[in-house]
C-alpha positions as CSV (number, residue, x, y, z in Angstrom):
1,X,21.2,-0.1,14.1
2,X,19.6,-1.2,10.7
3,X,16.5,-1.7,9.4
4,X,15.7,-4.2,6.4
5,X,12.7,-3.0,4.7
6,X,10.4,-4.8,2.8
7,X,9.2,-3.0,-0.2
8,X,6.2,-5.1,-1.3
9,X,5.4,-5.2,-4.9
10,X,3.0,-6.7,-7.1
11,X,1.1,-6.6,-10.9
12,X,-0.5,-2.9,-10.8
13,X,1.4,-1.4,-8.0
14,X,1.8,2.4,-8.0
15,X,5.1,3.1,-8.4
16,X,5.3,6.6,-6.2
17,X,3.4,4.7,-3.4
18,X,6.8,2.7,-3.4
19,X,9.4,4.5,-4.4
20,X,8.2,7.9,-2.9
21,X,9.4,6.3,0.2
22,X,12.7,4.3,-1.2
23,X,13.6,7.5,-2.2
24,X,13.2,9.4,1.6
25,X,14.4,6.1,3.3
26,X,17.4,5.9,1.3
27,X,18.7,8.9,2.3
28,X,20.0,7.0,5.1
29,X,21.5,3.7,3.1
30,X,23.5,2.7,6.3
31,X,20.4,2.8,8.5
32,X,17.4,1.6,5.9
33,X,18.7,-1.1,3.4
34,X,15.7,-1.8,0.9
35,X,14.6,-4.9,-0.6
36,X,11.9,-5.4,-3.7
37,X,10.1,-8.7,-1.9
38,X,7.1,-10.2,-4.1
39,X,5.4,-13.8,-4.1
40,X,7.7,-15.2,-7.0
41,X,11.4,-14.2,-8.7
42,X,9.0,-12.9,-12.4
43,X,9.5,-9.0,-13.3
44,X,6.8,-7.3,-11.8
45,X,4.9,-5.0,-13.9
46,X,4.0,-1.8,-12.4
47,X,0.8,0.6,-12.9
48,X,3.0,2.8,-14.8
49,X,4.4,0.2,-16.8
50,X,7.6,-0.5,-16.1
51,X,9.1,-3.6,-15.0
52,X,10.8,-4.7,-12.1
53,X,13.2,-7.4,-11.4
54,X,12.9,-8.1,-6.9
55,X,15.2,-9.0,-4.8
56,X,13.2,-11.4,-2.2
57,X,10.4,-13.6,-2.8
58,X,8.1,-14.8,-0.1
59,X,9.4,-18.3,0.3
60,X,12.8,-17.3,1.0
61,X,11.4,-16.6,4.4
62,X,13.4,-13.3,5.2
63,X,12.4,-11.3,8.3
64,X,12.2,-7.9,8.0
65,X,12.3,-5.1,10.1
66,X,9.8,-2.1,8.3
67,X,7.3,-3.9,5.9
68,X,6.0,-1.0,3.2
69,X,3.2,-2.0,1.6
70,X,2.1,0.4,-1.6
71,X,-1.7,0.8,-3.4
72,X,-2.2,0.8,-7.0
73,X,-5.1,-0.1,-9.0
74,X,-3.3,-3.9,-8.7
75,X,-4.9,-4.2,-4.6
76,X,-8.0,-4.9,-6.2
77,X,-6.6,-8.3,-7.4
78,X,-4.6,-8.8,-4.4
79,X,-6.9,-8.5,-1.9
80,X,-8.1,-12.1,-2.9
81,X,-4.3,-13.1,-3.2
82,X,-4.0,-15.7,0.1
83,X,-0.4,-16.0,-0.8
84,X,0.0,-12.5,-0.3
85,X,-2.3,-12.1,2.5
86,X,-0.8,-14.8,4.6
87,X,2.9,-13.6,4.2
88,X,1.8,-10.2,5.7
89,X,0.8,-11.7,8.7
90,X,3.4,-13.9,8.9
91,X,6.2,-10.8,9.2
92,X,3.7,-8.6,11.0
93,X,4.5,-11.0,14.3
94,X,7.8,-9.6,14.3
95,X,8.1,-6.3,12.2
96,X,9.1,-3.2,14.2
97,X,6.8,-1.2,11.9
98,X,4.0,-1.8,9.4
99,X,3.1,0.5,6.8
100,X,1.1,1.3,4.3
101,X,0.2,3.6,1.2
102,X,-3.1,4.3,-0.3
103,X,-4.9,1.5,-0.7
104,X,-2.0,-0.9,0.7
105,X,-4.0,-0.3,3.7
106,X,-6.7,-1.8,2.0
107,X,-4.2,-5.2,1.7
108,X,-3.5,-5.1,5.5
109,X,-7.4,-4.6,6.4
110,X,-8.1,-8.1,4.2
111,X,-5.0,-9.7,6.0
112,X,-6.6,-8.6,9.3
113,X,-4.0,-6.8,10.5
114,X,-5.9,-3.4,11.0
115,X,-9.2,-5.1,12.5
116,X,-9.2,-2.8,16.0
117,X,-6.8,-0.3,14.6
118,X,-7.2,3.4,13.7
119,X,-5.6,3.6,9.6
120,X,-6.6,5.6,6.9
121,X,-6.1,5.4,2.7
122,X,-6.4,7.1,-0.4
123,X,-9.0,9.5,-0.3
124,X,-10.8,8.9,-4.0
125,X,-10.8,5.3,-3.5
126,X,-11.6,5.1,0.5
127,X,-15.0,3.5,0.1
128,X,-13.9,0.5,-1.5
129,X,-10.5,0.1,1.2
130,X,-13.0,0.9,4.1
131,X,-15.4,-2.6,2.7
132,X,-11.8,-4.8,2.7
133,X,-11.7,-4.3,6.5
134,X,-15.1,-3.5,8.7
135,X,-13.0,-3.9,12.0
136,X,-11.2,-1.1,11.0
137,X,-11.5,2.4,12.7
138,X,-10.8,4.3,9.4
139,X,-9.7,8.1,9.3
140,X,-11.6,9.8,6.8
141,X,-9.6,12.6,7.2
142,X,-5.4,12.7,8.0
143,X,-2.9,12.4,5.7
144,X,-1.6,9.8,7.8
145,X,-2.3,7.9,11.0
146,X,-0.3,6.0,13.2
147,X,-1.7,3.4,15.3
148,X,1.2,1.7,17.8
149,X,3.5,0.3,15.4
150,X,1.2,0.6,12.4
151,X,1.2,3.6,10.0
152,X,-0.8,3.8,6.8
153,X,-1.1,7.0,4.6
154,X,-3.4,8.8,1.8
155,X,-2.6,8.4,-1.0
156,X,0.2,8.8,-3.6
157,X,2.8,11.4,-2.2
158,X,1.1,11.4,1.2
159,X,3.6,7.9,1.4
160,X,6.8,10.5,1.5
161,X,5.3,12.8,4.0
162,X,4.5,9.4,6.4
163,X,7.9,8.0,5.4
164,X,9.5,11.1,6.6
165,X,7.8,10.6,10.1
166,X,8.9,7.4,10.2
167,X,12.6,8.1,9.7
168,X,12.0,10.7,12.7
169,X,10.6,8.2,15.1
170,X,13.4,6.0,14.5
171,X,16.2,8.2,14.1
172,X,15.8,12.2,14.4
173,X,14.0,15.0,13.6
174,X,16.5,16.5,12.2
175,X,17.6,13.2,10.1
176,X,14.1,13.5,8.8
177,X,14.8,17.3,7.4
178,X,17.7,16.4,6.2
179,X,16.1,13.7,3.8
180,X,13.8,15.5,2.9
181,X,16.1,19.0,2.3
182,X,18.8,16.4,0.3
183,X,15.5,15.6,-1.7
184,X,14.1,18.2,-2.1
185,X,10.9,18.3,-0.7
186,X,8.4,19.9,1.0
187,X,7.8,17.8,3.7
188,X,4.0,18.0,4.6
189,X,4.7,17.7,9.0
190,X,1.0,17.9,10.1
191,X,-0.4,14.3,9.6
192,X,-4.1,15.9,10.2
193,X,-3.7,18.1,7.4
194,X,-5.3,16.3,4.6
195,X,-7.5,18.7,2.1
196,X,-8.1,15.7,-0.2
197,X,-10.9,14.7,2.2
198,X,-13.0,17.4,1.4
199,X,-12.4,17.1,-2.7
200,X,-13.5,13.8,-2.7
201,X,-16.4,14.3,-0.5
202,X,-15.6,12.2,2.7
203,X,-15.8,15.6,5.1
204,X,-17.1,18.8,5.3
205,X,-14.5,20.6,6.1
């Protein structure tokens, strides 16, 4: 079976929140077939700088199967983007997974997708994602949660780590390793293991 997943992209997104995940995902290009979605057909600029040319926009009204929403210093914009907001809502009714990195979380909080739901985001800017959605039961510590059919992650890299659970829920365990071994990359298994908690002062311990 395949999965269409919608990589959602906008001004300021961080581009290893993104393609962190492509990258795992693609490992499997006849399960997982990727599409750049964002509100209009303009090359989207990234955190990093480069630009981006997408392959959906949000009026083309495309279901998808896996919507992957990444952070990036642009969420701070986009939580006030309606546009945005309003087409996450629309495919969560019918996405088989949502997702998150880093402060994408913070994006699905605004839409109110998380309100009731356990979620977590990046650790250094977890404050400000927790004040986009006070219905939500955030995780200060875990490098990623999931929550039903709802998975967000820390931050940054924490995105592969999630993304490689995600591929074994769907498909295998050992599909998983193998994405992450043709990668190579340590794949972080323990989603509770999250030291970044701690440096930025949300824990203990």
């Amino acid at each position: 079976m395949q999965h269409a997943v919608a990589v959602v992209i906008f001004e300021g997104f961080e581009m290893l929140d993104a393609f962190g995940p492509v990258e795992m995902l693609n490992m499997h290009p006849e399960i997982f077939q990727m599409h750049l979605v964002a509100q209009d057909s303009a090359n989207v600029v990234s955190a990093q700088g480069p630009r981006l040319v997408v392959d959906s926009v949000f009026a083309d009204a495309t279901q998808y199967d896996i919507l992957l929403v990444p952070g990036g210093p642009g969420t701070r914009r986009e939580v006030d983007n309606s546009a945005l907001l309003q087409w996450l809502k629309q495919q969560a009714q019918h996405a088989q997974f949502i997702t998150s990195v880093c402060t994408g979380s913070a994006l699905l909080a605004r839409a109110g997708l998380l309100d009731g739901v356990r979620a977590t985001s990046n650790k250094k800017a977890f404050d400000w994602a927790m004040t986009q959605g006070p219905k939500v039961d955030w995780v200060k510590k875990a490098r990623w949660v999931e929550d039903g059919n709802i998975w967000t992650s820390s931050g940054v890299s924490a995105g592969m780590d999630m993304t490689l659970a995600l591929i074994e829920k769907i498909l295998s365990h050992k599909a998983a390793s193998d994405a992450a071994l043709w990668a190579e990359y340590q794949w972080q298994q323990d989603k509770e293991h999250d030291p970044f908690a701690k440096v930025w002062g949300l824990v203990e311990d």
